[in-house]
Structures are given as C-alpha cells and as structure tokens.
Steps between C-alpha positions, in 0.01 A plus 500: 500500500310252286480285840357747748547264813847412321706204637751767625402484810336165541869406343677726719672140622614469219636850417659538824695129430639660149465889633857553497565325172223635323600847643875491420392373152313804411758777669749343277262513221448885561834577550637359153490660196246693267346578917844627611806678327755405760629185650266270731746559745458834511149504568340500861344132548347540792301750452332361167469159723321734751206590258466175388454379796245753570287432241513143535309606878260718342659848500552754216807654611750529784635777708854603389717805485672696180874321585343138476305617198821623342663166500309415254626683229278556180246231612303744728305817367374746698088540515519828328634354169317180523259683224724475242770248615494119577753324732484153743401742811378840613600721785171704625457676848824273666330185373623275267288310246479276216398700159181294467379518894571903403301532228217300663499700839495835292269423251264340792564846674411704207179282464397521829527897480276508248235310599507723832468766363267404202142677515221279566123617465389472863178266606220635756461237689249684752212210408753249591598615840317188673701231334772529770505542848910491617660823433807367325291320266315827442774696396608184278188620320573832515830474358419335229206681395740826466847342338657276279793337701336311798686246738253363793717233682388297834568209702320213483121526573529859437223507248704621218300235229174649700636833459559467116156338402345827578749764392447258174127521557514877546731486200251341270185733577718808512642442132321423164636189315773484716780214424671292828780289512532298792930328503729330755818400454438121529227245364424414870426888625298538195270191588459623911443858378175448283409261766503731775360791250224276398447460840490810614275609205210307659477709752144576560617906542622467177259322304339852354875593383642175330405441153542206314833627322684526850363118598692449151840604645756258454864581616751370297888518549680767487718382162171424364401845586790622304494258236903422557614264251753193489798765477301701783414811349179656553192529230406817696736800581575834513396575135211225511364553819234223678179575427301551803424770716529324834804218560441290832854323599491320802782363731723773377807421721564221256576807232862466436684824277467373206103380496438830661654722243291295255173533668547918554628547130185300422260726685305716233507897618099490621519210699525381879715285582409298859789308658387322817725265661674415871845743561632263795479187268795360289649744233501396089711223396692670282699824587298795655272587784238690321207524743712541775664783334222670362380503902804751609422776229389759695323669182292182439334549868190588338492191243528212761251383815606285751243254583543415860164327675525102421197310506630193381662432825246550815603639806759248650545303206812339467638512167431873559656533793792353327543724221472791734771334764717468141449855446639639803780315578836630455858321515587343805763317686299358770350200283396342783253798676405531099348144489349553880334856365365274187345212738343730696323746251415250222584139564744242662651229312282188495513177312366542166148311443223435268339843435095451470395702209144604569323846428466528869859463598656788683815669435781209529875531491697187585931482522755210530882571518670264319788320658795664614720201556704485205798189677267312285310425155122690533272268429254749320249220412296595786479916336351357215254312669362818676524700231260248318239558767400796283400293227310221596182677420599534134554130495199424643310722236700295177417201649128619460568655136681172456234254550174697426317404184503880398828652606453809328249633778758434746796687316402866641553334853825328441589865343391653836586275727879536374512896536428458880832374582891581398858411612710839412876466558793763414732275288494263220723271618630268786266254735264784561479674161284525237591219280508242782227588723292466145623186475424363817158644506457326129643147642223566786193539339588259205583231795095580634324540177650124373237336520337734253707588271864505365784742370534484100815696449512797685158539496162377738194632559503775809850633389579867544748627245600895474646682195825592555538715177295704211362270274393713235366245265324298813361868643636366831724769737773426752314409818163388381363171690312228391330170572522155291255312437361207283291568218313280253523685119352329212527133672832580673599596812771703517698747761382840540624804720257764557586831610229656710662887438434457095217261555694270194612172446830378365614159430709356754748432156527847362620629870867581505740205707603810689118590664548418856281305759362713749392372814797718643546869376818742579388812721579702219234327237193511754523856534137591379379158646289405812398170666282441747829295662835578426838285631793717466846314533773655636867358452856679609624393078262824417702735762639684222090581376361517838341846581195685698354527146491081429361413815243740486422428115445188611287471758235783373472202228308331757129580569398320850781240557883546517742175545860578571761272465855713548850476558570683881772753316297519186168645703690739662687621197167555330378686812760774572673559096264701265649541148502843324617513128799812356270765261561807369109523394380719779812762412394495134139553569617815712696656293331450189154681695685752657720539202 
C-alpha cells in the first residue's frame, strides 16, 4: 500500500517465475504451527494456494463451498465470529478470504453505508442552472448539491474535469468558508488534474463564480492527502477525520481496498465526497475493484452519473473510434474476421512513420505487427528506431536549451515538449519491456545530443527519472516524473531534477539509485496521464497481463496521435479478454443497507 502503482503488477514477470515457490512457501507457512493444531498434512493445500493466488491477481476472495472450507480445520472462521475471533482465513457468503482482505472489504462496506446515508444540507442551485448544458452533467450537479457520497465517472472527453470545476464553483458560492481538498492517487494525476481544473476555471462563463481561493487549488496525492507515514498508517482517520467539507479524488479506478477504506474512514460526517474516474479502465494495483464495484449497487443508483457525450474525440476520430470498437467486442474465435472488422472501422495496419506533432494535426492512429517469423533471431534494432520517431522533437528542443546563452527560458519547453510523446508497454522485462526499451531510447538520444553534451554517471541534462517509491524525507511519491537539468549554484554547476507536479528541485545526488528513467512508462503507471502522442507496444511475453482494460488504458493516454507496434496474438488477446476482479464488496454493501 505505501506504493500505490506497486511493482506487483509491473513485476508480475517476476511473480509468475517464483509464483509457485513463493505460493507453496506461504501454504506451508500457514499450515504449521501456532496457525494450525494438526499436521500440515492434514490440511487442504490447494485450497489455501487458491486464495493466494487470487490475491496475487487482484481479488479479495474466491468462490468455494462449506466441504473445501472444512479441510481446513481451525484455520478458517466463519464471518459471523470474525468479531471476536482471528484466524489465517474467513468463510463469508461461499467465498473464501484472507482475514485482512475481510476486514478491509467490511469495514470499506460499513464506510460506504454511512456516507450514503449521511445527511447533507442541500444547495439551491436554481442561479446556477446556466453553467451546464448536457443533461448528465446537470444531474452531476444536482447530485451533488443534495448528498454526500457522489461518483461521476466518464470516458475520455466526457467532460468530467469540466463537470467538476463548476459543481466546485457552485460549491464555493453555495457554502461560507468552505474547505476543498482536491487528491489522486498518483503524483502524475495530481499534476494533469489542476491543469485541466485551472483550465477549465478560465472559462469566461465562469469568471463571475471562481474566486481566487479555487485558482489556489492544488491536488496533491492521495497519501499526502492522508498523511500516511513510512509504516503507512494514516495521520487522518476515523477518530481524526480530514478536515474539509468537500474531497475531490480523481482517477478513482486506481483505488485499490485498502486506499479506499482509508479515504471513506477519513471522510468527516458533513462532508461530500466526489469520486470521478473511468469504470472501463484498468482496476487498482493492489487487490480490489472498488469503482467498479461501487457501480453494481443498486442502492447507490442515485449517488453515481454516467457521463456519456465525449468531446475530446470529434465525430470520426480515431482514437475514439478505438476505444468504442474495444468496448464492444466480445471473445472470439474467428481472429481473422476480428482483425478484418478492426481495418475496416478504425484502421489497417501500416508501416509505422514519423508522426508530425502540430496543433493542427487530425486524429492519427498508426500500427506495425511485429514479425511473426520466429526460425530466426528478431532483429528488433529496427523497433527501436521507430519508436524513437516520437522523440526527436524533444531532442531538438535540448539541443536549443543546450546551446542558448540563457537556458532557463527554454526549460518550460523542453518540459512540454517531453509530455507530448510516450512509449507505454505491459511488462518490465524482455526486448520490448520497460527496462530495455528505456535503454535503447537513452543510447538514442545520448548518440544525437554528443556533440553537446555528455553522460556524468547516470545522469545528463534532458533525463526523465520517475519515483518508484515514498520518499518521505525527499516529499517525493511513487510515480512522480521529473526532468534533469544543469544548474549553476554559488559558482557550480551541478545536476538538478525538477518535478513539474511539486514545482521543486532535488539534487540529482540526494535521488535514490532506485528512481527510474522514464522515457518508457508501464500501462499501469500512466493511468492519469495524457500525451498528445502515445506508442503503445504490444508483445505476446505480456499474454498473461493482456486484457480489454490495458489496451484501452492505453490508448485513451493518447490525445491526437496513436502508434501501435504489437505482437499479431498479443492485439487480439487485448481485444476479445476483459478482466473482472473476485469481491464480496457489493454483497456487504447490500446487506449491511438492507440489514
């Protein structure tokens, strides 16, 4: 939990090379004693390795019956007793948890009760009727106005940021003094939700309604929301609730159980609580579905809006067109009449070419299979070379910062000028992973910018670098991005990384050996990003992560141009196979309200 975008799923490699070790360590470590009272071999394996598994995909529980349940002797307690008893698992509703995914779901349940059913002093918003013209986003307003619990989710383009800034502006006239807390779950989100707030504050309808205080807004993390410490427990709680009467948290499929039941203990009794986020995009690292979830509770109908007109992507746009073709398919055998419907209602396959990044460029989407003929060695050199394409604009922008006699005015540029474009893959390793593709993109534009400068270390000027844990004593999160640079202090010059989402500068020195360079980013750790072009890489080693839910992640990271470079087998995996996560959250919630 202290690593919301946790390596367990970036790792999942990894895991799934030692996944039957690591999961035949712990059984046996469960089924010795204090846990157990019998012999190991008296106790059910299987079905212990069948939970473990589970949560090592993301689920809280599995489906099992009282005769598998009863092999396990005095490890398993019933949910009725849980109260006042403690054991390695629970048995609740033919479903078969861990104690601590248990507790979580049920306490998350109980929380979520309450805030539904919490009385909130309701806002006229009568003078406000003329902020909003689509009816979804008018009963956004509406909702919110009346209640405390609030969940407005949207595809891309959907207006949902639009949306916010004036229920927020509504918010703020409505209410005297009144305290908001704007949170995402990574440093990234956090940084592209003030900017598209800020942006939609300047809207000339709203000009009348935004004070100063709201153009103050800065999102921050959602562990810096809660204050979580090094041994990640929250500064604010249950008993010490957060003090604000409105909490923003964007991109709220990212919540996993745990952060969830944090944030709703957190919530004080008078507050609204606004989750706004994207159901059909990836779940939470870490075990649960929460936003999903809290989408099938009936009894919540009246706490969440559907935003459904995009206006990101026009009429015919491609990217959009995409996402939508995503949405509807379902499994199929025919692979082949798959790939013809694709290259018919979005795009054929095509050679993949520079991508001109201008503000008049249209909608774009380019794709490249990669070889198929594997009696031979893949020479992937020529991959890398397209996938640079992307980035020759950056280089061409440090080459200006690099020779102009004041470099600072050309830092914002080189800052911008790398947000526009991104190579996302699935996996961490192999020839198209993370760590290599970063590697070959470093060797690339170190090889152009020679002539201008050199590598010192690990470090040059131009390199992106991304937390990949809490640094507490730093104030850096997991997933926060930033730029190096070269900075004279007191005579010196010296490396320094800036990170545009804190507006701060750390010495290249103090940064951890660990911090990652970030030309390339894993689907999971750009959810809450965009770029104006995105590359998304494809490759049959992530068939075990492939899923509707990737693939459409990552393309809705791209703006107005898409490059796809995919395995045949991969892109039709990711087409037809959506993911859905084992929860017992949407039970609790209904029997707890209807209790």
């Amino acid at each position: 939990m202290d690593n919301f975008e946790d390596n367990c799923v970036e790792n999942k490699q990894d895991k799934e090379h030692q996944g039957a070790e690591w999961i035949g360590t712990w059984s046996r470590f469960i089924r010795q004693k204090p846990f157990t009272q019998g012999a190991q071999s008296e106790i059910d394996s299987d079905i212990i390795e069948q939970v473990l598994e589970a949560i090592q995909n993301g689920n809280s529980c599995i489906p099992a019956t009282q005769a598998q349940v009863d092999t396990l002797q005095n490890l398993v307690i019933c949910a009725a007793d849980a109260s006042q008893e403690i054991a390695p698992f629970v048995f609740d509703q033919q479903h078969l948890y861990l104690y601590r995914y248990w507790i979580l779901e049920h306490a998350l349940a109980e929380q979520v009760v309450r805030l539904k059913q919490q009385t909130i002093d309701p806002i006229d918003i009568g003078d406000y009727s003329n902020l909003l013209s689509d009816e979804h986003q008018i009963r956004a307003l509406h909702m919110v106005a009346r209640q405390g619990l609030n969940i407005i989710t949207g595809g891309p383009g959907t207006g949902k940021t639009y949306t916010l800034a004036r229920i927020i502006a509504v918010l703020n006239q409505a209410i005297p003094n009144i305290r908001i807390a704007m949170a995402a779950p990574t440093g990234k989100a956090a940084q592209r939700m003030k900017e598209a707030l800020q942006h939609s504050f300047n809207d000339e309808k709203l000009q009348n309604w935004v004070t100063n205080d709201l153009k103050q807004l800065n999102p921050v993390t959602l562990h810096r929301l809660l204050g979580l410490n090094s041994n990640n427990q929250p500064r604010f709680h249950a008993k010490q609730p957060l003090p604000y009467d409105v909490i923003v948290v964007d991109e709220a499929s990212m919540l996993d159980l745990g952060l969830a039941q944090m944030l709703f203990a957190a919530v004080p009794e008078h507050a609204r609580l606004i989750l706004l986020g994207d159901a059909d995009q990836l779940a939470a690292v870490d075990v649960g579905s929460v936003l999903a979830d809290l989408q099938q509770v009936a009894a919540l109908a009246d706490n969440r809006v559907n935003l459904l007109t995009s206006r990101r992507f026009k009429e015919g746009a491609l990217i959009g067109q995409m996402a939508q073709f995503i949405q509807l398919q379902e499994f199929t055998q025919n692979h082949v009449a798959l790939l013809e419907k694709f290259s018919t209602q979005v795009v054929g396959p095509t050679q993949i070419e520079t991508m001109s990044l201008t503000p008049e460029m249209e909608d774009h989407i380019q794709w490249e299979y990669l070889t198929e003929d594997t009696s031979k060695p893949v020479d992937w050199t020529p991959y890398y070379d397209k996938l640079m394409f992307g980035y020759q604009d950056y280089i061409e922008i440090l080459k200006h910062y690099l020779t102009a006699d004041e470099p600072e005015l050309w830092m914002s540029k080189v800052l911008k000028c790398f947000d526009d474009y991104r190579i996302l893959t699935a996996i961490r390793h192999g020839n198209l992973g993370l760590r290599q593709l970063n590697q070959q993109i470093e060797q690339r534009l170190l090889a152009s910018l020679s002539l201008f400068m050199l590598k010192q270390g690990d470090w040059y000027v131009g390199r992106p670098v991304m937390m990949t844990y809490n640094d507490y004593q730093l104030g850096l999160s997991n997933g926060d991005i930033g730029i190096c640079f070269k900075r004279n202090r007191e005579g010196q010059s010296q490396f320094e990384v800036y990170f545009p989402s804190l507006d701060k500068w750390v010495l290249a020195t103090r940064l951890p050996k660990s911090i990652e360079t970030a030309f390339v980013m894993t689907i999971h750790k750009s959810q809450g990003s965009e770029f104006t072009h995105t590359a998304v890489v494809l490759d049959r080693s992530a068939k075990n992560l492939l899923s509707k839910e990737l693939l459409y992640t990552a393309i809705t990271r791209a703006k107005r141009g898409l490059t796809l470079l995919v395995d045949q087998d991969a892109f039709i995996q990711s087409l037809t196979h959506g993911s859905s996560r084992t929860s017992g959250l949407l039970d609790k919630i209904n029997r707890i309200i209807n209790y």
